[in-house]
C-alpha positions as CSV (number, residue, x, y, z in Angstrom):
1,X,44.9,29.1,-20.3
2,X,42.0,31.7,-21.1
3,X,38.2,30.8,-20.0
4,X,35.2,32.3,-21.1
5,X,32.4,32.5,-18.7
6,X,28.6,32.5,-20.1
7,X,26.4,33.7,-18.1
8,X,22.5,33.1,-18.3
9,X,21.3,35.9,-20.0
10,X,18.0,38.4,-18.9
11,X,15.5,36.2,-21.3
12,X,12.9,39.0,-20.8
13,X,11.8,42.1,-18.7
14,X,11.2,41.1,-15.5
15,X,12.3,37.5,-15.7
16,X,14.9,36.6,-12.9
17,X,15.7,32.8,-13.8
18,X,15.2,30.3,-16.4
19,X,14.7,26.7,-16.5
20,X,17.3,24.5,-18.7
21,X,15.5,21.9,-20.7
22,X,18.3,21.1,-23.4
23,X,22.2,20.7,-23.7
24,X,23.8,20.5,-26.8
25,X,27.2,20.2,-25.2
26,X,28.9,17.9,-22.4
27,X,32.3,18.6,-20.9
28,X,35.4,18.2,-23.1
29,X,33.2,18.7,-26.4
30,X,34.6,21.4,-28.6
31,X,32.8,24.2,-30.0
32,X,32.8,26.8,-32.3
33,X,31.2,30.1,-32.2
34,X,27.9,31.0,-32.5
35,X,27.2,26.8,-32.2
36,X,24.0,26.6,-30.0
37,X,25.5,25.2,-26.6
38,X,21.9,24.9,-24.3
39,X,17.9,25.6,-24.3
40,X,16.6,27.8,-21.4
41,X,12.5,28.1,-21.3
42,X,10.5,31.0,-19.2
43,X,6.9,31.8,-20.2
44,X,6.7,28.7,-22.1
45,X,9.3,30.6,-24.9
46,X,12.1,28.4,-25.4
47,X,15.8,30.6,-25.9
48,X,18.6,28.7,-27.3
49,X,22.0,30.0,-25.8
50,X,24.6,30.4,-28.7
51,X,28.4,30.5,-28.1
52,X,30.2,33.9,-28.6
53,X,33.7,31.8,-28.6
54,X,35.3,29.0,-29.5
55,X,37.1,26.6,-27.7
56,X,36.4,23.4,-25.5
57,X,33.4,23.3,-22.8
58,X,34.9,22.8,-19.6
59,X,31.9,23.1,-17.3
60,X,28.4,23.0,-17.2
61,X,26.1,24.9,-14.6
62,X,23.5,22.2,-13.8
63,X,21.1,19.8,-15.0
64,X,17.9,19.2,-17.6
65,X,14.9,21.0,-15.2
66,X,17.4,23.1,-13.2
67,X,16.5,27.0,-12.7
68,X,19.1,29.0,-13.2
69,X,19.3,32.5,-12.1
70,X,20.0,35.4,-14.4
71,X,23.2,36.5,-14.6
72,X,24.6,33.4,-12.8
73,X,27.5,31.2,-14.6
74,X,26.2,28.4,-16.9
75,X,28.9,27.3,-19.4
76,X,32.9,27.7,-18.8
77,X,34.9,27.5,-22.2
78,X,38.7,26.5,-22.1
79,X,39.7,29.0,-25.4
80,X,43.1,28.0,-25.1
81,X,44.3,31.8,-25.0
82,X,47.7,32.5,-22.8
83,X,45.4,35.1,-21.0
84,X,42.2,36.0,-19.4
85,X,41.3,39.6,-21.5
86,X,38.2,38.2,-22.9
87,X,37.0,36.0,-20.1
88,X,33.6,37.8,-18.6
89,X,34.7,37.7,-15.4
90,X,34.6,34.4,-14.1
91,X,34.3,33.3,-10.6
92,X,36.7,31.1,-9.3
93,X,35.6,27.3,-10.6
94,X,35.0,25.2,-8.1
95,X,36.5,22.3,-7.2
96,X,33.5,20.6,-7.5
97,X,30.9,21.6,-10.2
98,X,27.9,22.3,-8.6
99,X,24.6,23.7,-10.5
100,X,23.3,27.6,-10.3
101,X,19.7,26.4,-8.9
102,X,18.0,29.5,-8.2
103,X,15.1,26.7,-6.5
104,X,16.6,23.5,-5.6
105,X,13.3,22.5,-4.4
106,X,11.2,22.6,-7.6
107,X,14.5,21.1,-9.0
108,X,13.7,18.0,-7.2
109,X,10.3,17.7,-8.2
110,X,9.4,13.8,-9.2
111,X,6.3,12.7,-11.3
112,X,5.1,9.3,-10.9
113,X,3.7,8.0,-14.2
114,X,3.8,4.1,-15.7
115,X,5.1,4.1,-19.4
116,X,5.3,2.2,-21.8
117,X,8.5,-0.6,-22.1
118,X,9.4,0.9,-25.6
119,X,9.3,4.2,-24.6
120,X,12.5,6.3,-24.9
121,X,14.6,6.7,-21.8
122,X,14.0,10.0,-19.7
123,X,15.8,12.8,-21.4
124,X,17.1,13.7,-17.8
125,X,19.0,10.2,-18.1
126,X,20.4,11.0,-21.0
127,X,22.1,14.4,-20.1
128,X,23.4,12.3,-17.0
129,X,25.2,10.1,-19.6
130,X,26.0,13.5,-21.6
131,X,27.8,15.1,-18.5
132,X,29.9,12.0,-17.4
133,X,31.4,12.8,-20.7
134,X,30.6,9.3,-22.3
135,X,28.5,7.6,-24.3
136,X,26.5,4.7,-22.0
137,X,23.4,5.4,-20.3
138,X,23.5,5.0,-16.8
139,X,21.4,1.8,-15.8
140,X,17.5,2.5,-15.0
141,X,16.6,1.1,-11.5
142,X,15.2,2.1,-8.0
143,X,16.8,3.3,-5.3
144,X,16.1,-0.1,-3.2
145,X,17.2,-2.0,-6.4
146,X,20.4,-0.1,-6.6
147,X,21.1,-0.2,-3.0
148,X,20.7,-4.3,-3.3
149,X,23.0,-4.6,-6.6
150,X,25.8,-2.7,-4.7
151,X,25.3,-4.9,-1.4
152,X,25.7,-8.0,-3.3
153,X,28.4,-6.6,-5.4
154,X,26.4,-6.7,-8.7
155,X,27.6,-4.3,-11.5
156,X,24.4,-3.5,-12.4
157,X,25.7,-2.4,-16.0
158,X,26.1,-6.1,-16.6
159,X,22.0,-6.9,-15.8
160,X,19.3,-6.9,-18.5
161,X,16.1,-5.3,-17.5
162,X,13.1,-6.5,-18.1
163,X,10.6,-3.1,-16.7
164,X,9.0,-0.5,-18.8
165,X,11.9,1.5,-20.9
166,X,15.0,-1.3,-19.8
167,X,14.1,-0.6,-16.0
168,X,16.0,-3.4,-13.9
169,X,13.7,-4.6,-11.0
170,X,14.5,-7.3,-8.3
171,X,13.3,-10.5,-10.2
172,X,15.9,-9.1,-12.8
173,X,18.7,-9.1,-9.9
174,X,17.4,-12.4,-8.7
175,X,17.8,-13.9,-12.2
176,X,21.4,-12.5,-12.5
177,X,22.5,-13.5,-9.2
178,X,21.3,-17.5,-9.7
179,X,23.7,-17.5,-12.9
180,X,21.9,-16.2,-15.7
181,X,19.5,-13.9,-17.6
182,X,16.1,-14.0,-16.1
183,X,13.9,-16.8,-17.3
184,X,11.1,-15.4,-20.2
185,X,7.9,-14.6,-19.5
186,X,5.4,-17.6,-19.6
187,X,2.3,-16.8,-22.2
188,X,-0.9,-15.8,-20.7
189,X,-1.4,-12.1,-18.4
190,X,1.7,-10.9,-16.2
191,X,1.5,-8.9,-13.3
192,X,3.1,-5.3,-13.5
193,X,5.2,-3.8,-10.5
194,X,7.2,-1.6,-12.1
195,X,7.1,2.3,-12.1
196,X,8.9,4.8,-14.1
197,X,9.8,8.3,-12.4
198,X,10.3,11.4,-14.9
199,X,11.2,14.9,-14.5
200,X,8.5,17.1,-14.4
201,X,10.6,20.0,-16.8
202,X,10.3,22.7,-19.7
203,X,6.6,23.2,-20.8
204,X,5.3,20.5,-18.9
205,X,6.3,22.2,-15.7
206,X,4.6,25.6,-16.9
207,X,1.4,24.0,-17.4
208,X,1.8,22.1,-14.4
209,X,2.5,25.7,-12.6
210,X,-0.3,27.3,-14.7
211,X,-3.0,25.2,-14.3
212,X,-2.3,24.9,-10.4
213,X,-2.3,28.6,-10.4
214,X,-5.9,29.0,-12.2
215,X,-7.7,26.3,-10.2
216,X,-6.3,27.1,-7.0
217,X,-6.9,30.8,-7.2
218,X,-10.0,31.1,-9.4
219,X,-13.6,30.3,-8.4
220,X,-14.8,28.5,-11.7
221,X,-18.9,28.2,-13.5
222,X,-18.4,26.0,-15.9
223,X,-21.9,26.2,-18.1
224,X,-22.9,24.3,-21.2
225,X,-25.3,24.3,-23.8
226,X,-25.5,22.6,-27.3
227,X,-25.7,25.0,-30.3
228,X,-27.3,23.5,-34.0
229,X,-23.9,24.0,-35.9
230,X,-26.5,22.7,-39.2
231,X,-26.4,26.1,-41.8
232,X,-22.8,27.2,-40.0
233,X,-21.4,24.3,-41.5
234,X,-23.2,24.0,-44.9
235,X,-22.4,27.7,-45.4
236,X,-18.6,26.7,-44.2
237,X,-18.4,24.2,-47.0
238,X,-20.0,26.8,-49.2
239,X,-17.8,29.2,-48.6
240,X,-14.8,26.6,-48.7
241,X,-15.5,25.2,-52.3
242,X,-15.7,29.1,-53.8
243,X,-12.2,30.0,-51.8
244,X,-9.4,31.5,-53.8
245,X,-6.0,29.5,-53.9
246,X,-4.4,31.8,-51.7
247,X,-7.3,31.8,-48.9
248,X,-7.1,29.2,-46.1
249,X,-9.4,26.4,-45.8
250,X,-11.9,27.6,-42.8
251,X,-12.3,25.4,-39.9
252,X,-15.5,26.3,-37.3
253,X,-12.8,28.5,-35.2
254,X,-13.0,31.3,-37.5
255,X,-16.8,31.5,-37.0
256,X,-16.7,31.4,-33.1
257,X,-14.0,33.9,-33.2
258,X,-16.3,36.4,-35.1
259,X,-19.4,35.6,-32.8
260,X,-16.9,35.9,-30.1
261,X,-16.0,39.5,-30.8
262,X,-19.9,40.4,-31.4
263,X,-21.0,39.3,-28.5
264,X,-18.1,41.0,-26.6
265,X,-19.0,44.3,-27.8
266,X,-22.2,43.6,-26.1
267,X,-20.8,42.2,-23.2
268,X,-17.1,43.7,-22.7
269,X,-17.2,42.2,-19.0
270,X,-15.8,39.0,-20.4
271,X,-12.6,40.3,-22.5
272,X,-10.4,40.7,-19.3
273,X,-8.1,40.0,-16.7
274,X,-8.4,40.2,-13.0
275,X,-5.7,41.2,-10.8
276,X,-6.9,39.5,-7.8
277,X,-3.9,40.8,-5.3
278,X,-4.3,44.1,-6.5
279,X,-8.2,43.7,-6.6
280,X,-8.2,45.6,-10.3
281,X,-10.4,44.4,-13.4
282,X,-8.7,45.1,-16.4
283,X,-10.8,45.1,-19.7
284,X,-9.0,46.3,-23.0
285,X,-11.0,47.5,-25.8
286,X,-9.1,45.1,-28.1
287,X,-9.7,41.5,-28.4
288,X,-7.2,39.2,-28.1
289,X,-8.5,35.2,-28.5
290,X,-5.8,32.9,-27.3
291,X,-6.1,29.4,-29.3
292,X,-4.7,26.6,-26.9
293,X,-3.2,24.4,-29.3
294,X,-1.7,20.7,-28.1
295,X,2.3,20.5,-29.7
296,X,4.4,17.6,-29.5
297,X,6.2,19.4,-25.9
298,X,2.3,19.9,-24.8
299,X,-0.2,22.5,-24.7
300,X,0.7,25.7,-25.4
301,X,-1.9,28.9,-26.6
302,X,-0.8,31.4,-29.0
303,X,-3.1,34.7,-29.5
304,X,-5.0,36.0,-32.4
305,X,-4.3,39.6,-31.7
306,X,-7.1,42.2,-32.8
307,X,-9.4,39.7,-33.7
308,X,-11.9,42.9,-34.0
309,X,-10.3,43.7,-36.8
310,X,-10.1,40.8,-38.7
311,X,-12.6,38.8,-41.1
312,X,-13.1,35.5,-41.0
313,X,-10.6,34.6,-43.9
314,X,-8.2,36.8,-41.9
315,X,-8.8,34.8,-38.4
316,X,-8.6,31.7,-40.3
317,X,-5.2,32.5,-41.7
318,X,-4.3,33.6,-38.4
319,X,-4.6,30.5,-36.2
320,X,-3.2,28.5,-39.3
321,X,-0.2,30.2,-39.4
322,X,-0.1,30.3,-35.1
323,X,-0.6,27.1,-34.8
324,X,2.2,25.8,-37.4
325,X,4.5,28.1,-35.9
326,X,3.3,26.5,-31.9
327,X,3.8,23.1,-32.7
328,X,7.1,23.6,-34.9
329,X,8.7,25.6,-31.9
330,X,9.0,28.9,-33.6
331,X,6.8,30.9,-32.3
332,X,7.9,34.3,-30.8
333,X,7.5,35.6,-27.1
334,X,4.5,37.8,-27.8
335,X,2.9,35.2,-30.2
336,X,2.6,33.2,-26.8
337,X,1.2,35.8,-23.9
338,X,-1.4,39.0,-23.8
339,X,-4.4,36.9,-24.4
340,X,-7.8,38.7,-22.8
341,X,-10.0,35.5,-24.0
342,X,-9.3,32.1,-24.5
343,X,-10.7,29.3,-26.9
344,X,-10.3,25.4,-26.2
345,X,-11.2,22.8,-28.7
346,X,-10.0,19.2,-29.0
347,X,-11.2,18.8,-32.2
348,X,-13.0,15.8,-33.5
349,X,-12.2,14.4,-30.1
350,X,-13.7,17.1,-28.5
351,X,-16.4,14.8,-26.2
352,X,-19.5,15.7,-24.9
353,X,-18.7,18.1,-22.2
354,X,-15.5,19.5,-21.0
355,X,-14.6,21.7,-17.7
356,X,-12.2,23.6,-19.2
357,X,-9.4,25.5,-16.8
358,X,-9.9,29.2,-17.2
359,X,-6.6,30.7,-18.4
360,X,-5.1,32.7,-15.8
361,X,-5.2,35.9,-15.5
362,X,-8.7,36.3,-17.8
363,X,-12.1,35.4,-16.7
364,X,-13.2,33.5,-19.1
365,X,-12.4,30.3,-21.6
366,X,-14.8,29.2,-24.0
367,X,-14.6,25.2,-24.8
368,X,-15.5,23.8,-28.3
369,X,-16.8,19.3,-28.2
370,X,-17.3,17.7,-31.4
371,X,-20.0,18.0,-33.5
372,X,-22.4,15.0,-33.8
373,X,-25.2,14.6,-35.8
374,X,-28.3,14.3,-33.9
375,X,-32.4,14.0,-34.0
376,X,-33.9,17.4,-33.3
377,X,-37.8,17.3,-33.0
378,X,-38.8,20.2,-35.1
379,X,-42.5,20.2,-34.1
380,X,-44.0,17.7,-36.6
381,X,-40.5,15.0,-37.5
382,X,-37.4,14.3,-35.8
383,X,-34.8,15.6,-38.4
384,X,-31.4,15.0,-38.4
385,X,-29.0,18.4,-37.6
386,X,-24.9,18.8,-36.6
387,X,-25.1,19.7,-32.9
388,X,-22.1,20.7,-30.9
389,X,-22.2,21.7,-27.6
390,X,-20.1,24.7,-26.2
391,X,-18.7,24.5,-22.6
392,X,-17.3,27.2,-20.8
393,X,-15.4,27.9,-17.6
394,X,-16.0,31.6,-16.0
395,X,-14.3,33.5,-12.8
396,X,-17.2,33.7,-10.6
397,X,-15.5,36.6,-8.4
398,X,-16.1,38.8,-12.0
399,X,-19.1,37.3,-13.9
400,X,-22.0,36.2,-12.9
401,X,-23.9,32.9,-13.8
402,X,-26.8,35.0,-15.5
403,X,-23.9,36.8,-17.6
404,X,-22.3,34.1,-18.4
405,X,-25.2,31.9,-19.8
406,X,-26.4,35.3,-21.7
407,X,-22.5,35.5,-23.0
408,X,-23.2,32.0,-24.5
409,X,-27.2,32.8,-25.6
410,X,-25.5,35.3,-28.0
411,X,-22.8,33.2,-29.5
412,X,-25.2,30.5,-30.1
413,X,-28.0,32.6,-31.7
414,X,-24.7,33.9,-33.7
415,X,-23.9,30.4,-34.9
416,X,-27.0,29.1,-35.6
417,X,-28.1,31.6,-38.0
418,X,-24.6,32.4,-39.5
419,X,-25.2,35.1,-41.6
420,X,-25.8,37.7,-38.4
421,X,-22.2,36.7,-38.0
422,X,-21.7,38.9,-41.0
423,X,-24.0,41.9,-40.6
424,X,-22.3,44.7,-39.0
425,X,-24.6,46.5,-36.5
């Protein structure tokens, strides 16, 4: 018989591992070449492994969250063949399969987080099902609940859960064991005792990783003030109703990209990154605005490269077309890395004030809140005007709080009399 070893394959320079957050395959499914077997992620870009055979999967390296080093085995494939010519060298298997983890530790990693009863199961669950090589889900319950079920010989297959997502607790055991289902719930407010453990795994873990990175390692400023978004946004509606049918519709992130890159030319200090082992302040002449945008797998921020060079139709265009291609999942490697500035916004739900987390390496982040019309004393009347405030996070150890509130002077004088956004100097 002839077996065909894939390997996990160098995903990008310098990367030495990758974390598996899909199977497509269990043991004893047949494939076909170039049928997409698995999903590795590193650098929050997602690979999909394809097969270069065909035949039937006879082994799988690990499971959903584990980190696989490069170059170790991940899938064997029984071709069928009466040799071994095109195997790629394959260790002997094992008599027991056991996963590649290149960090068993972070593979181990546990989130505890309540959710909601019709909530789909974990999809680490349902790979467990996947590589049993069957169909049934194996039964959600706690280790104490599963240690009582198998004391009292209970097949706990054979118990309906009542917990969030078909969770089996101990009042369900109780009800099973005195001879039938457990008795419904009596109307009026029930107490909750359940818990739900997940995986932390794929893009969730990055963040998790990221974000721990930047607040552990970077002495924030976080610094606020409210800009009168008034004439911004009647000259964005202006400019909207006059567009042509193959220009973009123009959000306020087009407008704040171009103050952005004004005011940087003014003050370059904030356009970097800051080695802090090495102790070196990089700062590019370019500009590249990373746009954190929130995708069904969670938050991920493509990059508006050369935003110096673009006009606002051009920007507008741009994070349109990034942000589709984020939240669809086809966004390319260097669509997702090389920011030197970053921009946070939540939108309509963007509060009053945020602290945003600075994104790591760069030394600066600056947060769009909502707009909300509000009365402004004007020095005879209170007048109604669109006020949105701006807050943003800076690396203290390479700006200073009187750069940083003149950073955010600029891009508000910018804003509130729009058409300087325009004027080149």
């Amino acid at each position: 018989m002839g077996e065909f070893v894939i390997r996990m394959p160098d995903v990008g320079e310098g990367v030495a591992e990758a974390e598996l957050v899909e199977w497509h395959v269990k043991p004893g499914d047949a494939v076909r070449e170039d049928m997409v077997l698995a999903a590795v992620m590193t650098d929050k870009a997602t690979v999909e492994i394809p097969s270069p055979v065909s035949g039937t999967v006879s082994w799988l390296a690990g499971e959903i969250g584990d980190v696989i080093a490069v170059k170790a085995p991940l899938i064997r494939i029984d071709t069928g063949g009466e040799n071994t010519a095109a195997v790629d060298e394959p260790e002997p298997a094992p008599d027991k399969a056991e996963p590649a983890v290149a960090h068993e530790a972070v593979a181990e990693e546990r989130l505890l987080v309540a959710k909601p009863a019709n909530a789909p199961k974990p999809l680490v669950m349902q790979s467990l099902a996947a590589r049993s090589g069957t169909t049934e889900i194996k039964p959600l319950a706690s280790p104490a609940v599963r240690r009582r079920a198998q004391d009292a010989g209970i097949d706990l297959r054979q118990v309906h859960g009542t917990g969030p997502a078909g969770r089996i607790t101990h009042e369900d055991l109780d009800g099973y064991a005195g001879g039938g289902a457990p008795a419904p719930a009596t109307a009026g407010l029930v107490r909750k005792t359940a818990t739900e453990e997940i995986k932390v795994t794929g893009l969730r873990r990055r963040i998790a990783e990221k974000m721990t990175l930047a607040a552990a390692r970077i002495p924030h400023i976080t610094y606020v003030e409210e800009v009168d978004v008034t004439d911004l946004e009647d000259l964005r509606e202006t400019m909207n109703k006059g567009r042509k049918p193959d220009q973009p519709k123009l959000t306020i992130l087009p407008f704040l990209v171009r103050a952005m890159v004004k005011t940087i030319g003014e003050q370059p200090n904030v356009n970097a990154t800051f080695d802090d082992e090495a102790g070196v302040i990089t700062r590019p002449s370019a500009v590249h605005i990373g746009i954190a945008t929130q995708t069904p797998s969670g938050l991920m921020v493509p990059v508006v490269r050369h935003a110096e060079a673009r006009t606002v139709w051009d920007c507008a265009a741009e994070v349109s077309r990034l942000a589709e291609a984020a939240r669809t999942g086809t966004a390319q490697r260097d669509e997702l890395s090389g920011s030197t500035i970053t921009i946070t916004s939540l939108g309509a739900m963007g509060g009053i004030v945020t602290t945003p987390i600075i994104n790591h390496p760069e030394v600066a982040i600056v947060g769009v809140n909502k707009i909300t019309m509000r009365p402004v004393w004007d020095g005879s009347q209170f007048v109604p005007r669109k006020i949105m405030n701006l807050s943003s996070s800076f690396d203290h150890r390479v700006i200073d709080g009187w750069d940083a509130a003149t950073f955010i002077q600029r891009i508000k004088a910018l804003m509130e009399t729009p058409a300087l956004i325009f004027i080149e100097s």
